[in-house]
Structure formats: structure tokens, C-alpha cells
N, C-alpha and C positions, 0 to 999 in steps of 0.2 A: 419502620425506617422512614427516615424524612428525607427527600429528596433538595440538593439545592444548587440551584443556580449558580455557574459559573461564569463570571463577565471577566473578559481577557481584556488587559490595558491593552489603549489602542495601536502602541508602539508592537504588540503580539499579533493584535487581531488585521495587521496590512491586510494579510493573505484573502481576506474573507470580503475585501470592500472593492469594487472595481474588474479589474481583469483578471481572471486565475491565474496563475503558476503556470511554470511552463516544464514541469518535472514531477514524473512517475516517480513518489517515496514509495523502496523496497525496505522492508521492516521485517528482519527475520529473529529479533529477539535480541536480548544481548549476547548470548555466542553466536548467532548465525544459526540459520537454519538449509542443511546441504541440501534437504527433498527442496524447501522451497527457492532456494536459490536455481537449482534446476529447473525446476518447472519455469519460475518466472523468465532466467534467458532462452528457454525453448520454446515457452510464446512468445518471445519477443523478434525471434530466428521466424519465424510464423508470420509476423507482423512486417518485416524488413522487404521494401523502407518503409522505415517508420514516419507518421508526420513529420513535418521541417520545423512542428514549433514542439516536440517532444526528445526532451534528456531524462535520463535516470540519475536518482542518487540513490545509492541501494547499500546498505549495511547487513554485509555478508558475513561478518563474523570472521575472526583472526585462521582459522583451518581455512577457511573457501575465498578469503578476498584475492588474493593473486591469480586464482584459477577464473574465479568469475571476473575482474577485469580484463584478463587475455580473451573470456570467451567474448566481450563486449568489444572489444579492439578487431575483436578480427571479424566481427559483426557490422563494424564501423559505424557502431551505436555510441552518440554521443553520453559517455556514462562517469559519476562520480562513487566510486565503489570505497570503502570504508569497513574496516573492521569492525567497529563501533561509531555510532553517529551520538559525538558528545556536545555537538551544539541541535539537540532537538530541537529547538523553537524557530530557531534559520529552517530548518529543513521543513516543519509542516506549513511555513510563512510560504516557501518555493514550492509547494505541493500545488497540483490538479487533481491528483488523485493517488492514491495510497491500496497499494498490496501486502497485506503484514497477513502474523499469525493471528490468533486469538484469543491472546491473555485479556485479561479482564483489564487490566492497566493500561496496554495499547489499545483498547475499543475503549475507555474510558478516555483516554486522551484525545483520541478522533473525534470521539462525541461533542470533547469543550472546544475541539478547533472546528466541527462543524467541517470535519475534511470528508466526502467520498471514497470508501473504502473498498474494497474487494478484499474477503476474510479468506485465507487460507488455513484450515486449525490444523495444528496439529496434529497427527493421526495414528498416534500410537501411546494418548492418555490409556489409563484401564476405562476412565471415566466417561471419556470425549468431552471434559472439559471446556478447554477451546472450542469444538463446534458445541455445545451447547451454549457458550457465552455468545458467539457468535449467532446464534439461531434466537434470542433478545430482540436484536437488532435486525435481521432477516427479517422477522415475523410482522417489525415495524415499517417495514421497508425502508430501513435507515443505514444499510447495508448489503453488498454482496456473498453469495457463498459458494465457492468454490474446494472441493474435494480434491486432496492432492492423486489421487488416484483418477481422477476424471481428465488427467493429461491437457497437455499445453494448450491444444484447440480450444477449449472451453474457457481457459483464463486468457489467449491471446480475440474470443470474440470479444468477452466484457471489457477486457481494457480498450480496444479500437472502439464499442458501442462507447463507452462511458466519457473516453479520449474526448471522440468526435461529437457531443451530444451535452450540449451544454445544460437543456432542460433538464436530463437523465439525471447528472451530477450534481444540480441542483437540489431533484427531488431528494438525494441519496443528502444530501448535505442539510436539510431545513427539518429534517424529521424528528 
């Protein structure tokens, strides 16, 4: 198989020149994903306050978006919640950093935007699919891994290390 390079017009690639984003992209699939919607607002309940230069826009999927925007409201976490996020290339342009699962098409798209991810797979393939696509990228260290069983602590250090640490997110992003 041949690998090939993907160059993002520069009207795409803002995000990637200059200053980062100033928004945690939550990416739970296109229905949403409930395990990972929880866990991400209960590190982020962990985390509160959050920096004063960090918002979420987080795509919870049509079951959990009203539930996770109230839990964000009453968090008084600056957050953009979304059924479905149909303008993805706004949203990785606004990204600092990215918590999704681990389809082969979301880590293939973070790879072309060169965004800093923290992987959450899936956890009830038969296969473990998802963390094995994600453990690709792990191995490269061109990614985070986070088990939805290893509870909020562990995804609310990564995100505050990753947040606050500009070299950190770099390396995760150039790899």
C-alpha cells in the first residue's frame, strides 16, 4: 500500500499556522457516544475552572446532547454541544486539541489536520478495533490513549497536561 500525502488548502490549514485554537473538539461519532460523553464532562467537573482560554464544542450525538449541554451549564463551562457537527473543518480549524473515539476515519482525519488527539476507543468492539487503530498512532507517539474504564482522572490529567503545554501538543501534532 502506498502512502500519500495530504496538503490541506490554506483556507483549511488556518488552524495549524500561528496561535492554536481555543476549543477542546469532543468527537463521539456520528450518533454520539453516551460512555464517552460521560467520562469527558466528568473530567472536565475534575478540571473546573477550567483555563479562561478554554471552550468545548463537543458532538454528543441526538440521545445525549440536551443532557450533556445542561451538564455543561451547570458546570458553567463555556461549551458548544451539537448533535452532529456538520461543519467539521470549522471545528478542527477551532480545535487545540481533540478527545474522539477511534475509528480509522476520525484518526485519519486528525492525522491530515495534524490536530493533538487523546483516543478514547471504543470498548465493546469483539475486536478492539478502535484501540488497536488507535495503538498505530500511540506507538508513534502521535497520539493519546485513554481507556474508558480508567475513569475521568486520567482523561481530566491529559487534557489539563496537553491544554497547558504547548510543546506536548506539538509533539503529538508533527508526528
Amino acid at each position: 500500500m502506498r502512502l500519500h500525502r495530504v496538503v490541506l488548502p490554506a483556507a483549511l490549514a488556518g488552524a495549524q499556522a500561528g496561535e492554536p485554537g481555543r476549543t477542546l473538539l469532543v468527537l463521539g461519532g456520528c450518533l454520539g457516544a453516551s460512555g464517552l460523553n460521560r467520562l469527558v464532562v466528568e473530567a472536565l467537573r475534575l478540571l473546573v475552572p477550567l483555563p479562561d482560554d478554554l471552550r468545548v464544542r463537543h458532538q454528543a450525538g441526538p440521545v445525549d446532547a440536551s443532557r450533556v449541554e445542561a451538564q455543561y451549564r451547570d458546570l458553567k463551562v463555556e461549551a458548544r454541544v451539537e448533535p452532529f457537527v456538520t461543519k467539521v473543518g470549522e471545528a478542527y480549524r477551532e480545535a487545540r486539541l481533540v478527545v474522539a473515539r477511534g475509528g480509522w476515519m476520525t484518526l485519519a482525519e486528525l492525522r491530515a489536520w495534524g490536530l493533538p488527539a487523546i483516543i478514547v476507543p471504543y470498548p465493546h468492539h469483539r475486536d478492539r478495533q478502535q484501540e488497536r487503530n488507535a495503538a498505530y498512532l500511540v506507538e508513534r507517539q502521535a497520539a493519546l490513549l485513554v481507556r474508558q474504564d480508567e475513569g475521568p482522572g486520567r482523561l481530566a490529567a491529559l487534557i489539563r497536561e496537553c491544554w497547558l503545554d504547548r510543546a506536548r501538543r506539538e509533539g503529538l501534532s508533527l508526528r
